[in-house]
C-alpha positions in Angstrom: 55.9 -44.0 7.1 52.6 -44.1 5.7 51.2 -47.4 4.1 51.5 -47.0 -0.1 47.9 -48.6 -1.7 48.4 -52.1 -2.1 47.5 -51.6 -6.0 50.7 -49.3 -6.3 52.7 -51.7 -4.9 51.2 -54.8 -7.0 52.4 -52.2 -9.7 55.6 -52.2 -8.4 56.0 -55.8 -8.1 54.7 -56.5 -11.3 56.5 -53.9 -13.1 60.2 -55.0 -11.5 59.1 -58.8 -12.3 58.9 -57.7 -16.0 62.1 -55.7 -15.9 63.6 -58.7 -14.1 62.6 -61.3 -16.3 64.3 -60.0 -19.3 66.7 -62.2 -20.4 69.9 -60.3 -21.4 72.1 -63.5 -22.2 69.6 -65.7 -23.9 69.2 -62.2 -26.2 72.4 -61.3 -26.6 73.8 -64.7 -27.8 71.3 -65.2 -30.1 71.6 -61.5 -31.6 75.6 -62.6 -32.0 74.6 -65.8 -33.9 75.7 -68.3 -31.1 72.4 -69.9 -30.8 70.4 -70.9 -27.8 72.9 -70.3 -24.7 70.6 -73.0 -22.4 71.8 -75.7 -24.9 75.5 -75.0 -23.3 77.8 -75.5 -20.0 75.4 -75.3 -17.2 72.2 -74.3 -19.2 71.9 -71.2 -17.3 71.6 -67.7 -18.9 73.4 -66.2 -16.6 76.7 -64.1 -17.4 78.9 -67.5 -16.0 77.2 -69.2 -18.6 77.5 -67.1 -21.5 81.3 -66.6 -20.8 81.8 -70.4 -21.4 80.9 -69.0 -25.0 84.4 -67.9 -25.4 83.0 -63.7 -25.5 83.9 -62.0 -22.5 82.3 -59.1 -24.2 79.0 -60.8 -24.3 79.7 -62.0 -20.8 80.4 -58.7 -19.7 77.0 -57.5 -21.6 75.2 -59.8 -19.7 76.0 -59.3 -16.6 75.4 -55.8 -16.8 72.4 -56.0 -18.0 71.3 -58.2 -15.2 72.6 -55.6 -12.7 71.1 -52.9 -14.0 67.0 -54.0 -14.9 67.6 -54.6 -10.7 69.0 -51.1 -10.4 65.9 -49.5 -12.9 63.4 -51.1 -11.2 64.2 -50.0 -7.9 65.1 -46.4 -9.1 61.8 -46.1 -10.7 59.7 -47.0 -8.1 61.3 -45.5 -5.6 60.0 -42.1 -6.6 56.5 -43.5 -4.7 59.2 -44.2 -1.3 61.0 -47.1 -0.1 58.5 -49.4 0.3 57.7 -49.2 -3.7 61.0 -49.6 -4.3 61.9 -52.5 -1.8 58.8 -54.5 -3.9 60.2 -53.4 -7.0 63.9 -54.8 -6.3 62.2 -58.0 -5.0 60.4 -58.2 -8.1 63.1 -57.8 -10.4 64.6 -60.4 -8.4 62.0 -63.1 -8.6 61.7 -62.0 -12.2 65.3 -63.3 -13.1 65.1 -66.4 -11.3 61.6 -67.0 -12.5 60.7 -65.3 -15.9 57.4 -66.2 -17.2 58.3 -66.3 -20.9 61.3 -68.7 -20.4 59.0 -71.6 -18.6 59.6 -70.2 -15.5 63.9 -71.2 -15.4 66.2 -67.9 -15.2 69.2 -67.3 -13.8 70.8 -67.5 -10.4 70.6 -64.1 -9.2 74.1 -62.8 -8.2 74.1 -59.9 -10.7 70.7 -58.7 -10.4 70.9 -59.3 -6.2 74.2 -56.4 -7.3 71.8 -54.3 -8.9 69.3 -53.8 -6.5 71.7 -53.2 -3.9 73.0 -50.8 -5.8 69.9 -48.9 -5.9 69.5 -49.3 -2.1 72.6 -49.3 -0.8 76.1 -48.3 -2.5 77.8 -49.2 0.7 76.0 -52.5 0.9 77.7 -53.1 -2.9 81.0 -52.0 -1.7 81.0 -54.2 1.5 79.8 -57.4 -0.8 82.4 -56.6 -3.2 84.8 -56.1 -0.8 84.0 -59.8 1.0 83.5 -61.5 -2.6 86.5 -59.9 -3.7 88.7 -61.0 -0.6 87.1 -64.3 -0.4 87.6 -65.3 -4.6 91.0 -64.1 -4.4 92.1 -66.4 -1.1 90.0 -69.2 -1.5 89.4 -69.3 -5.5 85.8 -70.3 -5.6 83.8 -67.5 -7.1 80.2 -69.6 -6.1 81.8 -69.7 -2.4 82.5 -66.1 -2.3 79.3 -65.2 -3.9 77.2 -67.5 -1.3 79.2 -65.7 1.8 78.7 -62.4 0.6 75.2 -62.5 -0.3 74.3 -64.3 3.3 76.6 -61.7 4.8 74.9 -58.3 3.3 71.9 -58.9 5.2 74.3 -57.9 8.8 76.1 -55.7 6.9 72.9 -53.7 5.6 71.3 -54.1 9.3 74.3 -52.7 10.9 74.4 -49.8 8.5 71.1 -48.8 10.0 69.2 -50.0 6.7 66.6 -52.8 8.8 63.8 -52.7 6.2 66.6 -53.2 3.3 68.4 -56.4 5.4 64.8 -57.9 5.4 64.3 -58.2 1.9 68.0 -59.0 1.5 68.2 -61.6 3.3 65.2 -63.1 1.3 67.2 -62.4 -1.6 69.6 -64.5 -0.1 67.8 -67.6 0.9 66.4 -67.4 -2.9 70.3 -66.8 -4.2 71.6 -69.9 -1.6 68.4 -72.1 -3.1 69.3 -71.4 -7.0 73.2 -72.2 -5.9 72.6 -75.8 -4.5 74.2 -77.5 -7.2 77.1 -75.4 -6.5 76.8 -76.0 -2.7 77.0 -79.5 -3.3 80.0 -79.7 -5.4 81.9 -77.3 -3.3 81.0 -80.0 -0.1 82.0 -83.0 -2.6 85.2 -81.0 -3.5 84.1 -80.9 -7.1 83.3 -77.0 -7.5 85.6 -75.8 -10.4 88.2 -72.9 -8.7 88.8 -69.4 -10.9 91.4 -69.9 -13.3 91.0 -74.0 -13.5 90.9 -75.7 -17.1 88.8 -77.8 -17.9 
């Protein structure tokens, strides 16, 4: 596989970091009339966050639109070959986690680390959802299933014969486990809400 110019794959960086770093819940909320979403819950604009607005359909907004500026940015820069796209998708990532025009404070990454691996690898999404899903419904910690299935898709994308997509996803991971530590800490104090708690 030849070597793309390094000024095509700045572009691609750059281009998925401004795809990334637009803020779907902190726009949506505010087009709705509910304000700033940051001045709520956890301060994240993440879908989690906007739910605790009481509008699962803004929740639901949100989160897709997190997935899919992952899923656009890979799609379009994979038309220069996989290594345009696998900067892309890492852009998009660091753009959500990191945007520029928010002070540098986005979201924690679970639905645009879905996006991107839908771009790269349906089976990757399935065997995530399929570990998240198993995990949320046994243990009731959607953080805890989210944390195991990201740190798991790495193997799961190696052993599907995708090496060069398990590299940047397990740096998606590390980035996803970073942004989590508050929720690492609770669920090691036993203070992590569960799915379906009150309160």
């Amino acid at each position: 596989m030849d070597t793309l110019p390094w000024t095509l794959l700045l572009a691609a960086l750059a281009g998925g970091y401004l795809l990334g770093s637009i803020p779907f819940g902190l726009i949506l909320t505010r087009f709705a009339g509910l304000g700033d979403v940051r001045a709520i819950g956890s301060g994240n604009i993440g879908a989690t966050n906007v739910l605790r607005t009481g509008r699962k359909g803004l929740a639901a907004a949100t989160l897709l639109g997190d997935a899919l500026k992952g899923t656009l940015a890979v799609l379009l820069a994979g038309r220069f070959g996989l290594e345009a796209a696998l900067v892309a998708g890492l852009g998009a990532f660091l753009g959500h986690l990191f945007p520029v025009w928010l002070g540098f404070k986005g979201g924690k990454g679970v639905a645009t680390f879905l996006g991107v691996l839908l771009a790269l690898s349906p089976l990757g999404l399935l065997a995530f959802a399929a570990i998240w899903l198993g995990l949320a419904f046994t243990l009731k910690y959607s953080s805890l299933a989210a944390l195991a299935a990201s740190g798991l898709t790495p193997l799961v994308l190696w052993a599907l014969g995708q090496p060069a997509v398990a590299v940047l996803f397990l740096l998606l991971a590390i980035l996803l486990w970073w942004k989590h530590a508050p929720n690492i800490r609770r669920l090691i104090d036993g203070t992590e809400g569960r799915i379906g708690q009150k309160g």
